[in-house]
Each structure stands twice: as structure tokens, then as C-alpha cells.
Phi, psi and omega in degrees: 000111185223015186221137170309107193300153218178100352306149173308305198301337196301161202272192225240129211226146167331128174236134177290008180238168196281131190252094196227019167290143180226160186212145153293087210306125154334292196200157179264280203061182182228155180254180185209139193280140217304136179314278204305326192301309208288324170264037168249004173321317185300314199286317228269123183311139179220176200088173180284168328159044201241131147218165187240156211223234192239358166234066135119176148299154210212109182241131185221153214280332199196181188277134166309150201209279185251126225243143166249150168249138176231036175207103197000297183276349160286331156319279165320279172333301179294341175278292208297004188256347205087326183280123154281128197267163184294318180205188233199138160265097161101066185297309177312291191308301178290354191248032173246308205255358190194101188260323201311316197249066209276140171296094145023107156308303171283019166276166235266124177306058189277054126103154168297159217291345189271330174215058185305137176270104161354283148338286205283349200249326182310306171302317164307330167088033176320159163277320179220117160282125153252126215202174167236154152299020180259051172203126190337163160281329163272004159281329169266357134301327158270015171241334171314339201258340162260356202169168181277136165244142179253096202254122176252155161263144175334285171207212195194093167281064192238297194198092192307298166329302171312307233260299176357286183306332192316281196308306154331297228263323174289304175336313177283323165298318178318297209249022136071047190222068166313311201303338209284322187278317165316305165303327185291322189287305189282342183284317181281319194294340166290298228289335202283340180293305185305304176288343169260357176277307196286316210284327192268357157310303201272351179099022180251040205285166129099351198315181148280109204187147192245156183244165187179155151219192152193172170228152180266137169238128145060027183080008171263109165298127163235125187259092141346105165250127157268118199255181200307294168344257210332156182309278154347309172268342191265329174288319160313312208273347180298311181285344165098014186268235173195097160321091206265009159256127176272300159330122213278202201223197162263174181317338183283274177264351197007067149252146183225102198275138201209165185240178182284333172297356192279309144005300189334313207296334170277140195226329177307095217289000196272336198307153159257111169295058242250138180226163163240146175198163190222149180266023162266355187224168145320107151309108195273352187283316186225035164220309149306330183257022186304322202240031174280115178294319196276347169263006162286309185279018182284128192322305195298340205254253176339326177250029186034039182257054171279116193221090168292112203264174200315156185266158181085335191293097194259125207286032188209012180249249192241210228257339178262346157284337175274345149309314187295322156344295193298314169321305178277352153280325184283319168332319173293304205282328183287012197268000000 
């Protein structure tokens, strides 16, 4: 994965050159922190700071207080933390692709997730930048020399869930809301209990089923599998159902691109065809591949099983998109 991603949901990938555009911000402005926060403020843990992050120890004088973010699913976790961030990379672009937490309009844009403006994250005067190692190292060398950056990885498809918690927990520790992340951690852990009692209710232990998305670059459709590795699938092997793309994925995201002849390889008419697509975009399941001969004849296709799950649920992100997840899968597989 080595490129700025096309469609906007991919998740946001390395670019090899130093990313150094800047813009002028509309208004800066100040937030003001969400009513449970400022009131458990008194309760709310002080003093310094030691964390360690995917570059090294990361020491901050006190708990964060005003965080700019430049990545979607870190975006989400800190609104699921209580923390509103000062500003935000791609303000659109996430509140299109990630509804569970939706973000402040008016919060301040410092530029896409691929190319944040310096400038523009500097004028706030943040306490911490929050970031993934999908963003050069010498742009989060240069953003270390104005401020603390907190560097993450997307996830780790070795063990998505494990990274999940990781991330929750350093987050929470940053910005000095443990209590609120022990709760966000016990709410997927219930909700994953909850989706798997429904599944063996109805007599779906095992279903069967590939998680997916796509896109057209120039009239070719490339089909996305999220195999077990992925945030998704690794949410899936939890419910207990049985991912039938096998094929491993890349290190990161265990996302694995594929084409509709690739499709073939399911051939078991039991599968559930489970996609993501957003109505910011093209379906490409049902609309480029409408008039496809090899995707007519694909089992899952001939037996209708096709389950476009809720649009906004964003598939790289933190502990209230795998709730939204569960829902929408055991939904799919119970119908």
C-alpha cells in the first residue's frame, strides 16, 4: 500500500515526498469541551504524561487538552473519548465516511489526511498532533519541532483487535480520559458478546460470507477483500462467523485487491456477499458490474446475497465503528 488512496474511504497510505502545502484557515477558533467532559473535569487525571508510541517515548507535561488529528479512525476514537479535537484533517471527507462520531463542521480543516498544512495545524497552537505511520516521517519530523506528536499505526493485521485496544488506551492516557476508554473497551466487548448470542440463536454460528468494498479507476473495477487480518474481519472471526477469502492481506490493513474474475474462487452458493459503499460515490456491485457476464454468474449473485451494510460505518476505524459493524453484519447474515 503506497499511495494516496482514490476512493476518499481508503484508508490514507504513504506518500514518498515531504508534504509541505499550507493554507490559510477561515477562522482558527477555540472549542469548548463536550458537557460529561469539562464536567468529570475535576476527577480528570493531571501531572505528566510518559507514553511510548510506534517512534519511540512520548513525554507530555500534562494530559492533552487541545489535540489536532490527521486521521480518520483517530478522529473518531477521541470523539468516542469525549475529546473534541481543535482541528481535524479532511473535516468533509470524515463526517461523509464516518457517521458513528460525527465531527463538528465547524471544526478547523488543517488539510488532507496525505497532505496537512503545517501552517495551518501550528496556528492552533495545539498541545498534541495525532497521526498513523502512514504519514511520512519527515512530515512527523517536522511537525515534532512545533509540537508533541503522538504517532500511530492504522491497525496491524498480526492482531487488529490487540492494536484497537492499544490505540484506545494510549489515546486515553494522552488526553487523560482512562475511565471513558475502559468503557468504550467494555461497550465493543459486550456489543461482540451480543452479535454472537444473536447469531447462534438464529443458527448462523459459521455462516459463511467475504466483507468487501470497491472502486472503478478509468472503468476497471478493483474489489477490496477484507480478509481476516483487517479491522473487519478480525471483527467477524470474533462472532464466530467464517470468512471464505483466505488469502492473506497486506501488513497493516489485511486489505487484499482483487478483481471480478478473482471473485471466482467463491464458488459456495451459501456465501454472503457482505460490501461497503457510500452514496458519495459510485456502487460499483451494482452498477458497473450490473451488465458483467462473470459477475452475473457468480454464486452469491445468482442467490441473492448481496448485503450492502449502512453507509457511514468507517472500516478502519475504532470501537463505535466495530459496534456499528456487528450490527451490521449480524444483520446481514440473520435475514
Amino acid at each position: 500500500m503506497s499511495s494516496v488512496p482514490k476512493p476518499a474511504r481508503r484508508p490514507f497510505l504513504k506518500t514518498a515526498a515531504a508534504l509541505l502545502a499550507t493554507f490559510a484557515l477561515a477562522a482558527c477558533g477555540t472549542t469548548e469541551a463536550p458537557a460529561d467532559q469539562s464536567q468529570a473535569a475535576s476527577a480528570k487525571p493531571s501531572g505528566p504524561v510518559h507514553l511510548t508510541d510506534e517512534r519511540g517515548k512520548l513525554d507530555l507535561p500534562a494530559p492533552a487538552a487541545k489535540v489536532v488529528s490527521l486521521e480518520w479512525g483517530l478522529t473518531e476514537n477521541l470523539l468516542a473519548l469525549g475529546v473534541k479535537p481543535i482541528g481535524a484533517a479532511d473535516v468533509k471527507g470524515y463526517n461523509t465516511y464516518d457517521k458513528v462520531m460525527p465531527l463538528a463542521a465547524s471544526t478547523p480543516d488543517v488539510g488532507t489526511r496525505g497532505e496537512p498544512s503545517l501552517d495551518a495545524i501550528a496556528a492552533l497552537h495545539p498541545d498534541l498532533v495525532v497521526t498513523t505511520t502512514d504519514l511520512p516521517e519527515n512530515v512527523i519530523a517536522q511537525l515534532s519541532k512545533q509540537t508533541k506528536v503522538l504517532t500511530l499505526r492504522g491497525s496491524d493485521s498480526a492482531d487488529p483487535i490487540g492494536y484497537l485496544r492499544k490505540t484506545v488506551t494510549t489515546l486515553s492516557e494522552a488526553t487523560g480520559t482512562q475511565e471513558q476508554g475502559r468503557k468504550l473497551l467494555a461497550e465493543f466487548d459486550t456489543k461482540v458478546a451480543e452479535g454472537k448470542k444473536k447469531l447462534a440463536d438464529a443458527g448462523k454460528t459459521g455462516a459463511k460470507f467475504v466483507m468487501t468494498d470497491g472502486y472503478s479507476t478509468s472503468g476497471t473495477v478493483t474489489v477490496r477483500m477484507y480478509t481476516k487480518g483487517s479491522f473487519l474481519g478480525s471483527i467477524a472471526d470474533q462472532l464466530g462467523v467464517a470468512n471464505q477469502w483466505t488469502g492473506e492481506g497486506d501488513k497493516v490493513y489485511g486489505l487484499a485487491p482483487t478483481d471480478v474474475e478473482g471473485l471466482t474462487k467463491i464458488t459456495d452458493p451459501a456465501t454472503s456477499f457482505v460490501y461497503a459503499a457510500n452514496a458519495a460515490e459510485s456502487d460499483v456491485f451494482t452498477q458497473e458490474l450490473a451488465g458483467n457476464a462473470v459477475w452475473k454468474q457468480l454464486p452469491f449473485v445468482k442467490a441473492g446475497k448481496l448485503h450492502r451494510i449502512p453507509d457511514g460505518i468507517w472500516m478502519f476505524g475504532g470501537p463505535k465503528s466495530a459496534i456499528a459493524y456487528v450490527d451490521a453484519l449480524t444483520g446481514a447474515l440473520t435475514r
